[in-house]
KOLRO-678426 format. One line per 4 residues: their letters; for each residue x, y, z of N, C-alpha, C. Coordinates in steps of 0.2 Angstrom, whole numbers, plus 2048, in hexadecimal, padded with zeros to 3 digits. Layout:
N
A	X/Y/Z/X/Y/Z/X/Y/Z ~ ...
This chain:
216
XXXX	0FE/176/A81/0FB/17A/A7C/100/17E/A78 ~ 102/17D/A72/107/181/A6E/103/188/A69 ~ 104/18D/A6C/102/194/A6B/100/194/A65 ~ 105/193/A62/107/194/A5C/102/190/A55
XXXX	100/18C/A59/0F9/189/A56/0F2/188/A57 ~ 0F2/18E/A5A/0EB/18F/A5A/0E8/195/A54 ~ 0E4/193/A52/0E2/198/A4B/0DB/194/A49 ~ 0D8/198/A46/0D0/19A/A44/0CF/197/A3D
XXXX	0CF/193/A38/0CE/196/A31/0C7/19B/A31 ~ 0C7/1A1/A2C/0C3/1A5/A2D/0BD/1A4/A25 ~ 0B7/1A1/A26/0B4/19E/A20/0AC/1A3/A1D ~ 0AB/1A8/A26/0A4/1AB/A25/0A3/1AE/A1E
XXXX	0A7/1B3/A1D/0A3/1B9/A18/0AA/1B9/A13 ~ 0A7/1BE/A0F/0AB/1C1/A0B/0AB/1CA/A0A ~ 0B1/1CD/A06/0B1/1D4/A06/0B4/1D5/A01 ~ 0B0/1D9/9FD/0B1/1DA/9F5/0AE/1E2/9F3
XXXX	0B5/1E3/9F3/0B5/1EC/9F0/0B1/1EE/9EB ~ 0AC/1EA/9E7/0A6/1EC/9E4/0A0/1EB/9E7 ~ 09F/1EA/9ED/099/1E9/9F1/09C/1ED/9F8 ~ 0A0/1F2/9F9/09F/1F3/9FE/09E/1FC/9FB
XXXX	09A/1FE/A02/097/206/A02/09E/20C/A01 ~ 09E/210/9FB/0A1/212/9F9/0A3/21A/9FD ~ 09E/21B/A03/0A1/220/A09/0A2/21B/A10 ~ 0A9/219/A14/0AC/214/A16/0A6/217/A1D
XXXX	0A4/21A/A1F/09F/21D/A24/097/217/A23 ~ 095/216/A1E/091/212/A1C/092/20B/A1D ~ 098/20D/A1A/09B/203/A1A/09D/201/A24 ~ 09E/206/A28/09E/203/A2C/099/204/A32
XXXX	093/208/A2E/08D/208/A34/089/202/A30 ~ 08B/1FE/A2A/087/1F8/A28/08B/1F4/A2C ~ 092/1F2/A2D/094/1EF/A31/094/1ED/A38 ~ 092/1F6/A3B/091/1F7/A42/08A/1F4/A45
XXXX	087/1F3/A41/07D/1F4/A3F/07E/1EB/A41 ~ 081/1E6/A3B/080/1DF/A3C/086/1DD/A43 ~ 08B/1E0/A46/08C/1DC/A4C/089/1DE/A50 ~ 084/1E4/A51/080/1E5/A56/079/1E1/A56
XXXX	077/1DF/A50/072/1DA/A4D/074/1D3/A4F ~ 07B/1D3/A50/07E/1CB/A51/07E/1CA/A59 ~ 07D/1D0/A5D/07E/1CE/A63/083/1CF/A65 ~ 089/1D1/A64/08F/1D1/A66/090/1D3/A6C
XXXX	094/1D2/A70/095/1D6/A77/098/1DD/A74 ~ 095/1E3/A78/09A/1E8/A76/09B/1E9/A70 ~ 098/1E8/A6A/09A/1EB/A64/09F/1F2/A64 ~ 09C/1F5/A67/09E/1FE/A67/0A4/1FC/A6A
XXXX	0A9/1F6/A6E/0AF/1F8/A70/0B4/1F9/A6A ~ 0B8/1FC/A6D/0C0/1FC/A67/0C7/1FF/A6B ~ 0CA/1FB/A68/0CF/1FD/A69/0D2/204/A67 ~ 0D5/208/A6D/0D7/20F/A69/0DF/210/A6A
XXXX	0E3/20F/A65/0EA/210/A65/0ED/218/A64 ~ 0F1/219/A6A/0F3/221/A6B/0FB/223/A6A ~ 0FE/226/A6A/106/227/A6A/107/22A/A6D ~ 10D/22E/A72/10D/234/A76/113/236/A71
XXXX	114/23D/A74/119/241/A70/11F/23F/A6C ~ 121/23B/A72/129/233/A6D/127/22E/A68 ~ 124/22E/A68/11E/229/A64/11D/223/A67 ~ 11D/222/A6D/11D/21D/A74/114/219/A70
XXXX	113/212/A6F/10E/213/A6E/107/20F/A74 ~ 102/211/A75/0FF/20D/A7A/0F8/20A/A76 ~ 0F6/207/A7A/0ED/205/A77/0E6/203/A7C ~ 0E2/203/A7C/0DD/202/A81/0D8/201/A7C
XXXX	0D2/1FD/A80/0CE/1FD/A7D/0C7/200/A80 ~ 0C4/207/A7E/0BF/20A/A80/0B9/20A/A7C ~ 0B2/20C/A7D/0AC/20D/A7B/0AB/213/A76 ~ 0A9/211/A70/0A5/216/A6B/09F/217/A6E
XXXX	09C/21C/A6D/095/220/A71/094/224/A69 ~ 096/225/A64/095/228/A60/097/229/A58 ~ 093/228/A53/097/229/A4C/092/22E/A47 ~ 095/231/A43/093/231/A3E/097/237/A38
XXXX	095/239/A35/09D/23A/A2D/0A2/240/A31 ~ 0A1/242/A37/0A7/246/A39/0AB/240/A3D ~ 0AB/23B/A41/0AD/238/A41/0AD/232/A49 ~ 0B0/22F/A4C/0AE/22B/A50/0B0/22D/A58
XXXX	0AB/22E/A5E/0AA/232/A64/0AC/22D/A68 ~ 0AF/22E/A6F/0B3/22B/A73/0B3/231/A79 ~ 0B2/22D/A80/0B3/233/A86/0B8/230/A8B ~ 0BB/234/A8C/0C0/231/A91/0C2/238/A97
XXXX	0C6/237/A9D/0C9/23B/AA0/0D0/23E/A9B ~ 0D1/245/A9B/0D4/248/A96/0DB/248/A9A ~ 0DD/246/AA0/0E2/246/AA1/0E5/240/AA2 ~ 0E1/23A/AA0/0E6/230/AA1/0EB/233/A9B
XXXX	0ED/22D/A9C/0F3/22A/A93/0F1/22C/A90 ~ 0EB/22A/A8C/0E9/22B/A85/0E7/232/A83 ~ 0E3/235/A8B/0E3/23E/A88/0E8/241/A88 ~ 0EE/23E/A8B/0F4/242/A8A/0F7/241/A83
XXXX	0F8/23A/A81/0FA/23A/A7B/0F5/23B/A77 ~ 0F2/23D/A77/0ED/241/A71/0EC/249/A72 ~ 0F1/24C/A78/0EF/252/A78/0F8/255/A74 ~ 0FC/24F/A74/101/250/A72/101/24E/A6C
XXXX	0FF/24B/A68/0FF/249/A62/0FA/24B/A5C ~ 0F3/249/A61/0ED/24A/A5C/0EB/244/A58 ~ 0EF/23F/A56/0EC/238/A52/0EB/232/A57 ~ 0E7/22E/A54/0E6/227/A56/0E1/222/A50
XXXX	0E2/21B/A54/0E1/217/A4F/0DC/213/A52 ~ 0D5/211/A50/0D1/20C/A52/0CF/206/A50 ~ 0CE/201/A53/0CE/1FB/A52/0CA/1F6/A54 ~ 0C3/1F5/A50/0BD/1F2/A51/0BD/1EB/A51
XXXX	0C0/1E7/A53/0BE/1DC/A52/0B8/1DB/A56 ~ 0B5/1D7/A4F/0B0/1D4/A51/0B3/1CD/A50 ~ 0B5/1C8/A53/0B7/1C2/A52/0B1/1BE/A4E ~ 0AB/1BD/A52/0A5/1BC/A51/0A3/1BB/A49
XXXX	0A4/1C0/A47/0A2/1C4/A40/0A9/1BF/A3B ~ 0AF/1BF/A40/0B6/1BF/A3B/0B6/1C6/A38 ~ 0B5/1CB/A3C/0B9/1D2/A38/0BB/1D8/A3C ~ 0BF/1DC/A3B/0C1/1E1/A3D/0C2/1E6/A3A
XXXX	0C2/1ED/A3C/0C0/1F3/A3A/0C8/1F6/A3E ~ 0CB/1F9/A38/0D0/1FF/A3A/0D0/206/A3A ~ 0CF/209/A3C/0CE/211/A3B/0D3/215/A3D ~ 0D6/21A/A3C/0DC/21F/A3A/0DA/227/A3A
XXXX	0DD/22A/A3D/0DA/232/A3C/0DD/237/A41 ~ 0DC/23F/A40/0DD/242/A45/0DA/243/A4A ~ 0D9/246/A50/0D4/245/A58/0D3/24C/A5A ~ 0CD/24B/A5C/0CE/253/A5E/0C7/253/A65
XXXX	0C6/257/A6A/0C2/256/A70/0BB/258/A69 ~ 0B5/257/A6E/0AE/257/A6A/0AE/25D/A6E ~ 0A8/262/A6F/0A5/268/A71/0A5/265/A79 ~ 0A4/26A/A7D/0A2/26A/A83/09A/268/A84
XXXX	096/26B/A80/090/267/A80/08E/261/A80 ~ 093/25F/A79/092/256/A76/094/252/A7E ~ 09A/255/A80/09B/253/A88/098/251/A8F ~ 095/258/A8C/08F/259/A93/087/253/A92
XXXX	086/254/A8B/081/251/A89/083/248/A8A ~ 088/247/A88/089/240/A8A/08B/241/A93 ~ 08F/241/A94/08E/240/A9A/088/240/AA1 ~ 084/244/A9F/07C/245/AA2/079/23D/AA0
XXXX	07B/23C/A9A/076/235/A99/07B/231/A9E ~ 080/230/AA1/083/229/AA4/081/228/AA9 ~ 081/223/AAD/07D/220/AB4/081/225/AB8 ~ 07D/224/ABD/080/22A/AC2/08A/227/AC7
XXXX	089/222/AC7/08C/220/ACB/093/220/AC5 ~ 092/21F/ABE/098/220/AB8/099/228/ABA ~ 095/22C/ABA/096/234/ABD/09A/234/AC2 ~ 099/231/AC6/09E/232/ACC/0A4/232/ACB
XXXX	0A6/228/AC9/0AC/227/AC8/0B0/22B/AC3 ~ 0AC/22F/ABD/0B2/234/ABA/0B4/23A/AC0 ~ 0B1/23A/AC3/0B3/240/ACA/0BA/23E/ACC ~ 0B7/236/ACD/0BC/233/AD3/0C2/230/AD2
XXXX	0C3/22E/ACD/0C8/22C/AC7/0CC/22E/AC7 ~ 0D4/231/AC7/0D7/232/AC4/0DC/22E/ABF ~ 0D8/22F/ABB/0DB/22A/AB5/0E3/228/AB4 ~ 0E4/225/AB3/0EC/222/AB1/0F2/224/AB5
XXXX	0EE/226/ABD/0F3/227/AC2/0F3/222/AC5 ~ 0FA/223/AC8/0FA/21D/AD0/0F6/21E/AD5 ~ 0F5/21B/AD6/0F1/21A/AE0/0F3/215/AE3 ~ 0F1/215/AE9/0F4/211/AEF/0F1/20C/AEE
XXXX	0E9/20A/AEE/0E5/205/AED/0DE/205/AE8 ~ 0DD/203/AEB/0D4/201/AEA/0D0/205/AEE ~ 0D4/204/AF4/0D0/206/AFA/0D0/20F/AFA ~ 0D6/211/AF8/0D6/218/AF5/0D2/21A/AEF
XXXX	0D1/217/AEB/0CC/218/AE5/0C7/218/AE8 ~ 0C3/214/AEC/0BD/213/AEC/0BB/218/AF5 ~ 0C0/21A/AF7/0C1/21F/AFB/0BE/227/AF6 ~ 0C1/228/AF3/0C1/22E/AEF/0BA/22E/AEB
XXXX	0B9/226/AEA/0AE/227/AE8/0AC/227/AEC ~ 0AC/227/AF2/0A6/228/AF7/0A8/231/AF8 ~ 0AE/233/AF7/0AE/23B/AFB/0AA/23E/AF5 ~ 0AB/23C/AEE/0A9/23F/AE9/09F/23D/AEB
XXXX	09D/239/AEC/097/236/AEC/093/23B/AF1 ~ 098/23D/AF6/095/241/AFE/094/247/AF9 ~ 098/249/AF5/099/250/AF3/094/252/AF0 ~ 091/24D/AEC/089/24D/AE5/086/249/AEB
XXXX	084/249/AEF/07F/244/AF2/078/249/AF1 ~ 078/24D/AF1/072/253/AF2/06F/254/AEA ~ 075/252/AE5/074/254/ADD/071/252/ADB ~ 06F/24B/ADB/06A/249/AD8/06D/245/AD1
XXXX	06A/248/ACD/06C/247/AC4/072/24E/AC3 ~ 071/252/AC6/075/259/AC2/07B/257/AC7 ~ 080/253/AC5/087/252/AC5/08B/254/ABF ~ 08F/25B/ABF/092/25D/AB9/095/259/AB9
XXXX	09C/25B/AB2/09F/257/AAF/0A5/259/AB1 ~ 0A9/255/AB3/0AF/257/AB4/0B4/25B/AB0 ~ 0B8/25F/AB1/0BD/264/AAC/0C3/261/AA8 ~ 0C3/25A/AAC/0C9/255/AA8/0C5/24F/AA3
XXXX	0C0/250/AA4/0BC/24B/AA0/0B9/24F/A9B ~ 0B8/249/A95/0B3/24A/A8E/0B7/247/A89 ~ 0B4/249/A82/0B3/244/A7C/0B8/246/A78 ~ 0BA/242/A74/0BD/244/A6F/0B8/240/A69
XXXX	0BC/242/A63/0BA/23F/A5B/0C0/23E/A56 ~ 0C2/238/A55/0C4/237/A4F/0C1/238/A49 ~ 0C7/23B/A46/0C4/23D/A3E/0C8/23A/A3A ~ 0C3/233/A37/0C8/22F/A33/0CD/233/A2C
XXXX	0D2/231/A2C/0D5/232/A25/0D7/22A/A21 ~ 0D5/224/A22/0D6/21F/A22/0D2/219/A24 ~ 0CD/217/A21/0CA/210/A24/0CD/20A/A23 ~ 0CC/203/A25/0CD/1FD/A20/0C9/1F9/A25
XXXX	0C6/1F4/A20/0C0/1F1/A22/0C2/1E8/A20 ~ 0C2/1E4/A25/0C8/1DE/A25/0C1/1D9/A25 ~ 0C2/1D2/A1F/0BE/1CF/A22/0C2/1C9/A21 ~ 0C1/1C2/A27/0C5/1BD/A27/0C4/1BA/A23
XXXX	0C9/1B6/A20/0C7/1B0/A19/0CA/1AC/A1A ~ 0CA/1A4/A15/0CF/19E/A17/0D5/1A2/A13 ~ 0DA/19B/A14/0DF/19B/A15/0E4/1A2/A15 ~ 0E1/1A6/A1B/0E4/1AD/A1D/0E4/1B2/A16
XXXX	0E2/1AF/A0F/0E0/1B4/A0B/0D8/1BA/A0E ~ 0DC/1BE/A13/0D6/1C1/A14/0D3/1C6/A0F ~ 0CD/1CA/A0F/0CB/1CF/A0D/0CE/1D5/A10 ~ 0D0/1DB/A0E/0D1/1E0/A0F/0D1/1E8/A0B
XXXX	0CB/1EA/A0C/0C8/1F0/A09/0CA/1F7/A0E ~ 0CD/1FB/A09/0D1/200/A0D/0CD/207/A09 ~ 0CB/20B/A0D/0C9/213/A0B/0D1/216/A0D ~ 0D0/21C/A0A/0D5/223/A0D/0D2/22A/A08
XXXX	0D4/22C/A0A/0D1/235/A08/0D7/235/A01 ~ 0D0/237/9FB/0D4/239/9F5/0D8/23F/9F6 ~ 0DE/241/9F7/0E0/245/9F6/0E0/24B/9F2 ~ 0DC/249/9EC/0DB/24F/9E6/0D3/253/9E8
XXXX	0D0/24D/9EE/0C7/251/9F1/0C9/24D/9F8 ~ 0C9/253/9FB/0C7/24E/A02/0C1/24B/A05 ~ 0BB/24C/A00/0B4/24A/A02/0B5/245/9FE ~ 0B8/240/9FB/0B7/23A/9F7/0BB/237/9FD
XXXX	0BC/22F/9F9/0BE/22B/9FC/0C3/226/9F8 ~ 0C8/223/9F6/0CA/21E/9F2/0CA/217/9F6 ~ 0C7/213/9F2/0C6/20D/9F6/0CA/207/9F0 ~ 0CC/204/9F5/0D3/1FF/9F0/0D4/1F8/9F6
XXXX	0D5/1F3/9F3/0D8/1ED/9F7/0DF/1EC/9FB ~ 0E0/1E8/9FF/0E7/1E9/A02/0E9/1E0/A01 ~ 0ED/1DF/A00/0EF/1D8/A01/0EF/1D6/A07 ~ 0ED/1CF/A0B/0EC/1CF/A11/0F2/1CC/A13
């Protein structure tokens, strides 16, 4: 199998800068709406790309739990990779593919943790055993094994076994929000002439929006 020729023509849809929703928050909860209406596995995943202080760059792919016009919600351990490069930088980039669909979603913005409520309140809703493991985890360090990680969920498990549901939240865990300054909305086409609709914040009003095509 030669790598290099594996490729898709892309022939589903089309995206046209006079039909799409002129607040890019709109255009992409119509978008979010039909691959969850499509069935997709995991719509809500995306890729989040971070940078650390050198401009080192990393990326993972985590779970939305959250949108609406202040911007899109993510929860992670505040001390892994990502919440260090974000507590040194402050920006990141998100990255929606829906293969399925032929399209993807870029987003761009500054980051910033959500309240300690929004925290709490999401966290209460997670299964208990996801509760634990934020206990038990310490994110993006080394351990010995498995047997050590899953060592550290039973002691954590001993400790709430009396608790019930009222397991707090950890002091190294919670949410953050990107706040877009930059959307583009990709859709695949033939002969790699894709669609590509880009929002960014008018500079002369920061509540508007300039939407313009990008050559693909």
């Amino acid at each position: 199998m030669n790598i290099a020729d594996l490729r898709i023509e892309y022939k589903r849809e089309t995206l046209d800068e006079r039909g799409v929703a002129s607040d890019p928050f709109r255009q992409f909860e119509r978008w979010f709406d039909e691959a969850v209406k499509a069935a997709l596995p995991e719509p809500n995943a995306m890729t989040l790309a971070t940078a650390d202080a050198n401009g080192r760059p990393s990326a993972r792919v985590v779970l939305l739990k959250g949108f609406d016009e202040r911007g899109f919600v993510f929860f992670t351990n505040y001390a892994s990779r990502k919440g260090r490069d974000l507590a040194a930088r402050g920006e990141g980039a998100l990255l929606f593919f829906w293969s399925e669909l032929e399209r993807q979603i870029r987003i761009e913005g500054s980051v910033s943790r959500v309240t300690s409520a929004e925290s709490d309140a999401y966290f209460r809703s997670r299964p208990r055993g996801a509760r634990l493991g934020a206990w038990a985890s310490p994110q993006s360090e080394p351990i010995e094994g498995r047997g050590a990680l899953e060592a550290r969920f039973v002691a954590i498990e001993a400790r709430y076994q009396h608790a019930g549901d009222d397991i707090p939240v950890p002091p190294h865990w919670g949410g953050y929000r990107l706040a877009p300054s930059d959307f583009e909305f990709w859709q695949g086409r033939p002969s790699r002439l894709h669609d590509r609709i880009c929002y960014r914040r008018d500079s002369r009003d920061t509540g508007s929006w300039v939407v313009e095509r990008l050559a693909p």
